[in-house]
N, CA, C and O atoms as CSV, one atom per row, in Angstrom:
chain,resi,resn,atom,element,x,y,z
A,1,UNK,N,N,0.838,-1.193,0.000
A,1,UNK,CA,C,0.000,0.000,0.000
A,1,UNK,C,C,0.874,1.244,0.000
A,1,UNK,O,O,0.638,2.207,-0.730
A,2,UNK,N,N,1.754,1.191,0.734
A,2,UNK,CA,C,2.775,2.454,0.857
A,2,UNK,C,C,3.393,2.308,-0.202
A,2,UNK,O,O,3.829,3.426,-0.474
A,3,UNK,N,N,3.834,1.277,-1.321
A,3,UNK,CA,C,4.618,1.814,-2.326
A,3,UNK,C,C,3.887,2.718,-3.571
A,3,UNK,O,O,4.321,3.594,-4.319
A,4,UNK,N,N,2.285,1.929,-3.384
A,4,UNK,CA,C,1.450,2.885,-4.455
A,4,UNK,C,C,0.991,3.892,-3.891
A,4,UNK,O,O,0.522,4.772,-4.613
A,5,UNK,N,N,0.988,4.041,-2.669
A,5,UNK,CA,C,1.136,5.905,-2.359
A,5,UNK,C,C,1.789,6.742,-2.711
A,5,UNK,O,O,1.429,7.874,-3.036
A,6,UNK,N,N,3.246,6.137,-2.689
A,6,UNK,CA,C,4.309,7.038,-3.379
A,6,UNK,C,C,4.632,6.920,-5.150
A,6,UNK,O,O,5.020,7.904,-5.780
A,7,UNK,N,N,4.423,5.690,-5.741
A,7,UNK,CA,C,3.722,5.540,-6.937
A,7,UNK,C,C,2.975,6.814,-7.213
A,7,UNK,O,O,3.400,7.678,-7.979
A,8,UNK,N,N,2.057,6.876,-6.679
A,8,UNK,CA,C,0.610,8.000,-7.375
A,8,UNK,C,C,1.111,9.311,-6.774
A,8,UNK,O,O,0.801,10.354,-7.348
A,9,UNK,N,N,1.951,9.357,-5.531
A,9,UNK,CA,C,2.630,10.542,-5.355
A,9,UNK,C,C,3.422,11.417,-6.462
A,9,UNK,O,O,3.277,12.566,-6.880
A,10,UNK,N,N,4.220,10.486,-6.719
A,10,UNK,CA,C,5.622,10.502,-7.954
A,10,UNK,C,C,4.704,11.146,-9.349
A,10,UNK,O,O,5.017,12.262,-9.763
A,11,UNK,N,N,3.665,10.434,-9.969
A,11,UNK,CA,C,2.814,10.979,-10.939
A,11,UNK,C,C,2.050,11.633,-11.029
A,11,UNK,O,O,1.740,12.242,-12.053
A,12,UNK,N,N,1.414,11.700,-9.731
A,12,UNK,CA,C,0.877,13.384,-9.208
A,12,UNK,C,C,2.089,14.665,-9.373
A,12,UNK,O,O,1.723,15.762,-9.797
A,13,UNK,N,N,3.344,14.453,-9.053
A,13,UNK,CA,C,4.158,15.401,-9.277
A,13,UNK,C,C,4.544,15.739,-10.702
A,13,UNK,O,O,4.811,16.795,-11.276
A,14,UNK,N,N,4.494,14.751,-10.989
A,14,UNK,CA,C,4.857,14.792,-12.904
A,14,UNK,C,C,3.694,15.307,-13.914
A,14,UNK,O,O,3.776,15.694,-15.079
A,15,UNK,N,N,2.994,15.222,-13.367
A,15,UNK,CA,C,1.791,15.909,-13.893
A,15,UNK,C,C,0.852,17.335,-13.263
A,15,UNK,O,O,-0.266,17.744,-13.578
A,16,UNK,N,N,1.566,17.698,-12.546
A,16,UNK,CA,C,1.680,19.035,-12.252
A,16,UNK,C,C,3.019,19.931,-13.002
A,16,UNK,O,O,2.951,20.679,-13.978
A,17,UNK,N,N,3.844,19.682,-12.438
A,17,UNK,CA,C,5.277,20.009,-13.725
A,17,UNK,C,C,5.187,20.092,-14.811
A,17,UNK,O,O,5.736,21.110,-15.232
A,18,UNK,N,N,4.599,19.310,-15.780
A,18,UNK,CA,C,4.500,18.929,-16.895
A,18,UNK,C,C,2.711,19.517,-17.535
A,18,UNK,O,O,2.696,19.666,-18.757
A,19,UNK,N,N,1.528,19.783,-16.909
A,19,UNK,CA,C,0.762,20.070,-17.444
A,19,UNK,C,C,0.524,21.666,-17.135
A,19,UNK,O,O,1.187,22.168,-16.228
A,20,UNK,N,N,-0.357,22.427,-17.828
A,20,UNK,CA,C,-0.717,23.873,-17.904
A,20,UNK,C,C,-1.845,23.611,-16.764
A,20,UNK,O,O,-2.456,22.552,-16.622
A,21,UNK,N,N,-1.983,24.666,-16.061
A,21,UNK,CA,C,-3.116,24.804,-15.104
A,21,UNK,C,C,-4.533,25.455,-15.807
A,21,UNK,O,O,-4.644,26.463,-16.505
A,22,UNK,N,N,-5.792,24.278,-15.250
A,22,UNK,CA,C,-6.843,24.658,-16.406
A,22,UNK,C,C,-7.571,26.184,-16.120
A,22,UNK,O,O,-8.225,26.944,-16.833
A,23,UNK,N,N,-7.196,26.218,-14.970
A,23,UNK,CA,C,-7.730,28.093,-13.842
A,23,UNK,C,C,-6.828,29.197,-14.672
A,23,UNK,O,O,-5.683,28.933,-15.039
A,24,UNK,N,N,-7.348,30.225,-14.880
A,24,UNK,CA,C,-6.094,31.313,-15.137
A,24,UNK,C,C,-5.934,31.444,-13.451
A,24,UNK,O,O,-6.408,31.150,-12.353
A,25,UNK,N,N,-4.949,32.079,-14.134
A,25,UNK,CA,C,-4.366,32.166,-12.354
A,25,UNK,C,C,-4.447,34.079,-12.460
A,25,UNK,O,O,-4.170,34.869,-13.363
A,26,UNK,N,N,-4.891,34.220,-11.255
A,26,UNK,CA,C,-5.473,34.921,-10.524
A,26,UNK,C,C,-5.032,36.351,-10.954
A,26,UNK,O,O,-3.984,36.388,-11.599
A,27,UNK,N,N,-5.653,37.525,-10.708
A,27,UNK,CA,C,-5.026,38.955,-11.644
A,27,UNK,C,C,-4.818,39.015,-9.938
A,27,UNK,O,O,-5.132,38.311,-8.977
A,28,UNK,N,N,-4.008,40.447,-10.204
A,28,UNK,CA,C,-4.282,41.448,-8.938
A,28,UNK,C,C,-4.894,42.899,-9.444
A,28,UNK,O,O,-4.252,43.427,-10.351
A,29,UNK,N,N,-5.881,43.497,-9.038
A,29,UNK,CA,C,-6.312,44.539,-8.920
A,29,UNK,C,C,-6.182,45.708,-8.135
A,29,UNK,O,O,-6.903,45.463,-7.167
A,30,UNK,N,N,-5.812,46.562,-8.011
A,30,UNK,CA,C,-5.454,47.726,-7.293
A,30,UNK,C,C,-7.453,47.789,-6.349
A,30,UNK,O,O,-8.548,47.615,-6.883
A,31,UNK,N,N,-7.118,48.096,-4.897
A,31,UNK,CA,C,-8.256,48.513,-4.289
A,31,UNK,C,C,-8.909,49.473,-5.075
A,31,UNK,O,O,-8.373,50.440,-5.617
A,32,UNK,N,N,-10.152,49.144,-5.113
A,32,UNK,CA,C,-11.097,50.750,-5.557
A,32,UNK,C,C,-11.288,51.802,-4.023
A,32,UNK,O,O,-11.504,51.251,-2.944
A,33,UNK,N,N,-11.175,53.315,-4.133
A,33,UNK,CA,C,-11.548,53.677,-3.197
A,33,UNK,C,C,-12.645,54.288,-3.516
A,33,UNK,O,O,-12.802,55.019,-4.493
A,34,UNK,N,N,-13.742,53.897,-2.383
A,34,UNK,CA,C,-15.310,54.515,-2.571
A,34,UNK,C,C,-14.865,56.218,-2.213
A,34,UNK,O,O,-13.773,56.607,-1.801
A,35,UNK,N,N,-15.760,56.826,-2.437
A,35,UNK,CA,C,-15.866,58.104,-2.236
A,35,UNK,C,C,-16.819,58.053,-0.930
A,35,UNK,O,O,-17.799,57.332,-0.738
A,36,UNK,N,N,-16.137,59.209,0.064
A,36,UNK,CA,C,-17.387,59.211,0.800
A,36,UNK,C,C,-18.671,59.883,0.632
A,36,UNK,O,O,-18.727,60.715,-0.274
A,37,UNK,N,N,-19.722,59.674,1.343
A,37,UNK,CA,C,-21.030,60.179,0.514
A,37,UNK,C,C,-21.363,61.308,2.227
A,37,UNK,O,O,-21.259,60.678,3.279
A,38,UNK,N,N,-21.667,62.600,2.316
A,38,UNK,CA,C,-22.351,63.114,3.175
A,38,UNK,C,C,-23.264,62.201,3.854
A,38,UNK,O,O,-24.063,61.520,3.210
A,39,UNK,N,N,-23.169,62.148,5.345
A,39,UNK,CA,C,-23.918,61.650,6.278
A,39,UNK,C,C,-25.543,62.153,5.585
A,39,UNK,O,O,-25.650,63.133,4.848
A,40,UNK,N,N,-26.339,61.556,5.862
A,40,UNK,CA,C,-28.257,61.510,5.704
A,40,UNK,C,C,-28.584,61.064,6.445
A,40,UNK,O,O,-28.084,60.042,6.915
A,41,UNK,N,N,-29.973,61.884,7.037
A,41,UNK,CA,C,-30.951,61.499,8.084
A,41,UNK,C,C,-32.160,61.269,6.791
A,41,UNK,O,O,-32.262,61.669,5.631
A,42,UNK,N,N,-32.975,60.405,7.701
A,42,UNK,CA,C,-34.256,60.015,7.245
A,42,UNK,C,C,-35.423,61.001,7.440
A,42,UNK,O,O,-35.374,61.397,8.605
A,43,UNK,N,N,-36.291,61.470,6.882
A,43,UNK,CA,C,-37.444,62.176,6.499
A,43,UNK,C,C,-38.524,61.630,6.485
A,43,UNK,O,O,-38.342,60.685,5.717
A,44,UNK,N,N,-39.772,61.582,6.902
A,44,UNK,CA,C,-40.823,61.000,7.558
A,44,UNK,C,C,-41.608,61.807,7.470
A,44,UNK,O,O,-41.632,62.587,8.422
A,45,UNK,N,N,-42.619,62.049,6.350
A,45,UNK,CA,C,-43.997,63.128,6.923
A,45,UNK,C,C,-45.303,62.843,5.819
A,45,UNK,O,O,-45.352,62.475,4.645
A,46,UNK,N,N,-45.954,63.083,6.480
A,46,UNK,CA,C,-47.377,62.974,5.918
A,46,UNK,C,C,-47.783,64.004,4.545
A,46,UNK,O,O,-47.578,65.170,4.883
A,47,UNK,N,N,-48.243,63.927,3.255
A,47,UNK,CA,C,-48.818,64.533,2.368
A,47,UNK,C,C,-49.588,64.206,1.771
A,47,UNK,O,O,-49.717,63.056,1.351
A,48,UNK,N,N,-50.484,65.344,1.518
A,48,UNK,CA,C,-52.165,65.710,0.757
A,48,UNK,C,C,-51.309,64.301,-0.478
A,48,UNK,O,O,-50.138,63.931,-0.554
A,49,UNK,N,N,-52.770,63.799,-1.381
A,49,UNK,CA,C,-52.520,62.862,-2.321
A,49,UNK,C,C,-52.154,63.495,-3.253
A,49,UNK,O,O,-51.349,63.154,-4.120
A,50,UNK,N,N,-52.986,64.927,-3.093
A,50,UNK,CA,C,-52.934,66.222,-4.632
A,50,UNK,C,C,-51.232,66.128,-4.276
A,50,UNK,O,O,-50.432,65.419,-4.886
A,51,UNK,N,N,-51.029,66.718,-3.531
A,51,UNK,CA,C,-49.827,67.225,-3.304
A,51,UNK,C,C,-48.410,66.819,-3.844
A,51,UNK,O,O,-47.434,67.439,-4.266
A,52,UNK,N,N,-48.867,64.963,-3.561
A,52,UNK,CA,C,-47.892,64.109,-3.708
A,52,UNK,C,C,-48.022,63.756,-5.476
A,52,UNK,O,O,-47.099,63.488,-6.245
A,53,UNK,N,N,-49.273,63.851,-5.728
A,53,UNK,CA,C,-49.560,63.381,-7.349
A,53,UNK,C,C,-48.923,64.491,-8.048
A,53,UNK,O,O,-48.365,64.146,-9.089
A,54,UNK,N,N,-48.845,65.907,-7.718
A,54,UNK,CA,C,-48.126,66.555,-8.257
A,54,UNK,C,C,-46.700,66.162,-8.323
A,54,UNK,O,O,-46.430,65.419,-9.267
A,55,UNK,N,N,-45.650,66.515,-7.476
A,55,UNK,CA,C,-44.703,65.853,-7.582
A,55,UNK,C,C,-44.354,65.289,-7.721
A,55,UNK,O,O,-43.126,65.385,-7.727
A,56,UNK,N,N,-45.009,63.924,-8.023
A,56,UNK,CA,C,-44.631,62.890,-9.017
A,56,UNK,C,C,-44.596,62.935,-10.558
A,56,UNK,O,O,-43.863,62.357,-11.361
A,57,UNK,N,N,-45.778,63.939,-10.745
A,57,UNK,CA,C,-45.943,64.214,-12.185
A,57,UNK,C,C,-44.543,65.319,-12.397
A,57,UNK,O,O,-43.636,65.041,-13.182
A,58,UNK,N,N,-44.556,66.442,-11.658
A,58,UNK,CA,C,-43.261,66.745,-11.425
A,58,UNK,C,C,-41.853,66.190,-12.115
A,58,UNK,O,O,-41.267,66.532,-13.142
A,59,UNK,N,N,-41.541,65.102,-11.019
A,59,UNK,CA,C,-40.844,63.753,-11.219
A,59,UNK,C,C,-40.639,63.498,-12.485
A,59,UNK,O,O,-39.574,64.071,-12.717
A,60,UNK,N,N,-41.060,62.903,-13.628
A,60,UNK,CA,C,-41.602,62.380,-14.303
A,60,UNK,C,C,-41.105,63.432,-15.430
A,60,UNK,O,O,-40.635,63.044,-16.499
A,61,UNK,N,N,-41.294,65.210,-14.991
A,61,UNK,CA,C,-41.669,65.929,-16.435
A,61,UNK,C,C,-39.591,66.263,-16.300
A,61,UNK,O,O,-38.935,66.391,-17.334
A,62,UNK,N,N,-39.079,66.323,-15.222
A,62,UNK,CA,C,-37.816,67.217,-14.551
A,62,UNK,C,C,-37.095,65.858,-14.887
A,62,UNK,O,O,-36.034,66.175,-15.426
A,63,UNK,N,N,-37.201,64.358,-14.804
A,63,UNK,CA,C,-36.322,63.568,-14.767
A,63,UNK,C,C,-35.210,63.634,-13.661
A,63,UNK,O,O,-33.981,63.703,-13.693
A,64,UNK,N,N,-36.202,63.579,-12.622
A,64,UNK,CA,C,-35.645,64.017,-11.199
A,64,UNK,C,C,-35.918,62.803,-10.319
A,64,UNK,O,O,-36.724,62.059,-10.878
A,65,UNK,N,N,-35.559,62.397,-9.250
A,65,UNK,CA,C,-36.003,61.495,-8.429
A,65,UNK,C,C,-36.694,62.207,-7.516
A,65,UNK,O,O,-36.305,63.366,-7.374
A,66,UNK,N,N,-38.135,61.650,-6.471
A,66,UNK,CA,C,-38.646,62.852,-5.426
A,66,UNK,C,C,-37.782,62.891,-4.491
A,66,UNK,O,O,-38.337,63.575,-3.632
A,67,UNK,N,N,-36.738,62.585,-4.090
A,67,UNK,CA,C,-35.951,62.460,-3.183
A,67,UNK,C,C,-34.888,63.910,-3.921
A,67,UNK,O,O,-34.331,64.755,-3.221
A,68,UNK,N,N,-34.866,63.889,-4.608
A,68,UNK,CA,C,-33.832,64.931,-5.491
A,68,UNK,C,C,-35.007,66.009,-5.245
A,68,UNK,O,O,-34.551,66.747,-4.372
A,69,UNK,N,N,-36.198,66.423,-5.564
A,69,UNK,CA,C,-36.867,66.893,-5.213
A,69,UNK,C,C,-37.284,67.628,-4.340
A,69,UNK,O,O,-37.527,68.824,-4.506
A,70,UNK,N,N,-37.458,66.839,-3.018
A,70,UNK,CA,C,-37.357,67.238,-2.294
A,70,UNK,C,C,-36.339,67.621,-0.979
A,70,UNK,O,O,-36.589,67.996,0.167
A,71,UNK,N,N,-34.951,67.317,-1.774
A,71,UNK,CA,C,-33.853,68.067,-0.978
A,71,UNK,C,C,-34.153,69.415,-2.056
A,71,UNK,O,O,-34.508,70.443,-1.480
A,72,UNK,N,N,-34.059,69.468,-3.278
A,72,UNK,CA,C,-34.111,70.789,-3.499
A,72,UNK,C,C,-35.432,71.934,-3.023
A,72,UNK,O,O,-35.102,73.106,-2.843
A,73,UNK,N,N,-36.426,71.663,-2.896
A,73,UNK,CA,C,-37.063,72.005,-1.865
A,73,UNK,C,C,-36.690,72.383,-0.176
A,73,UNK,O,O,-36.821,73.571,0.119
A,74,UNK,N,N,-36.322,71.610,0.722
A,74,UNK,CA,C,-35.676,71.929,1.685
A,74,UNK,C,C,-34.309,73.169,1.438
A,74,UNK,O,O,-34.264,74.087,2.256
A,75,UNK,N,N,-33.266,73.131,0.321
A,75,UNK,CA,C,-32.445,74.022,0.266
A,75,UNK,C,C,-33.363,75.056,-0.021
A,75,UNK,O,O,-33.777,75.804,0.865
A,76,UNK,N,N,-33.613,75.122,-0.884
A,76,UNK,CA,C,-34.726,76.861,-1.210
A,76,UNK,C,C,-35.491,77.062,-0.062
A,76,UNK,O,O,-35.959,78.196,0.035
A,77,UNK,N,N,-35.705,76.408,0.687
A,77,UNK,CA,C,-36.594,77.235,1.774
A,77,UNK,C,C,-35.571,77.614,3.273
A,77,UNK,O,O,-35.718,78.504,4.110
A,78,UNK,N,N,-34.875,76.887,3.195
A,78,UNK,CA,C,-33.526,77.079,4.168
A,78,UNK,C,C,-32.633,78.346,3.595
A,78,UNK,O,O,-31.955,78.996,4.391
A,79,UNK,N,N,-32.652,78.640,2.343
A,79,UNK,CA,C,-32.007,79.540,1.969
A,79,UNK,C,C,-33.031,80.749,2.047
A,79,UNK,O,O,-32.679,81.773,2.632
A,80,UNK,N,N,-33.950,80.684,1.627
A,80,UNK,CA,C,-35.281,81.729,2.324
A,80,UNK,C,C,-35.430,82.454,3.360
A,80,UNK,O,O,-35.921,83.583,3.360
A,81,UNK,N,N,-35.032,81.874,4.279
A,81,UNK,CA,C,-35.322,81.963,5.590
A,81,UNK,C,C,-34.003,81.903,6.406
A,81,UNK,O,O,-34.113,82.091,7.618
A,82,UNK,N,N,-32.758,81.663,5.889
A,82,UNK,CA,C,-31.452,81.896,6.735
A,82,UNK,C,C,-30.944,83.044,7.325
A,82,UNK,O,O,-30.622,84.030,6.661
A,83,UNK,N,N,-30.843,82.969,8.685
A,83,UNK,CA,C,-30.469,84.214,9.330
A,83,UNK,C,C,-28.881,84.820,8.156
A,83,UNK,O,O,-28.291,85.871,8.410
């Protein structure tokens, strides 16, 4: 038993040496670095249906997201009203 261990050892080695590996072998890639993104809080509030159907139609005509939307909303009225 131990001589055909080393038997199949011996031709296991010869056939690593001798054959191409069927994997490419492996790239290296440089890290990507994310960008950081400004901290966000969450927004929570109740609106009329009119209200909301507008701004969606809005949405829709601006190729805006309501979230894009309505930060630009919050800046114009913060800028309105800034001491």
């Amino acid at each position: 038993m131990k001589a055909s261990y080393e038997e199949n050892r011996k031709k296991l080695a010869e056939k690593v040496k001798t054959e191409l590996p069927k994997l490419p072998i492996q790239e290296v890639k440089p890290v990507e670095v994310k960008e950081e993104k400004e901290a966000e809080s969450h927004v929570n509030f109740w609106l009329s249906s009119a209200i909301m159907d507008d701004i969606k139609i809005l949405s829709i005509k601006q190729k805006k997201t309501i979230k894009e939307i309505g930060r630009e909303a919050f800046i114009d009225f913060i800028a309105k009203y800034k001491l």
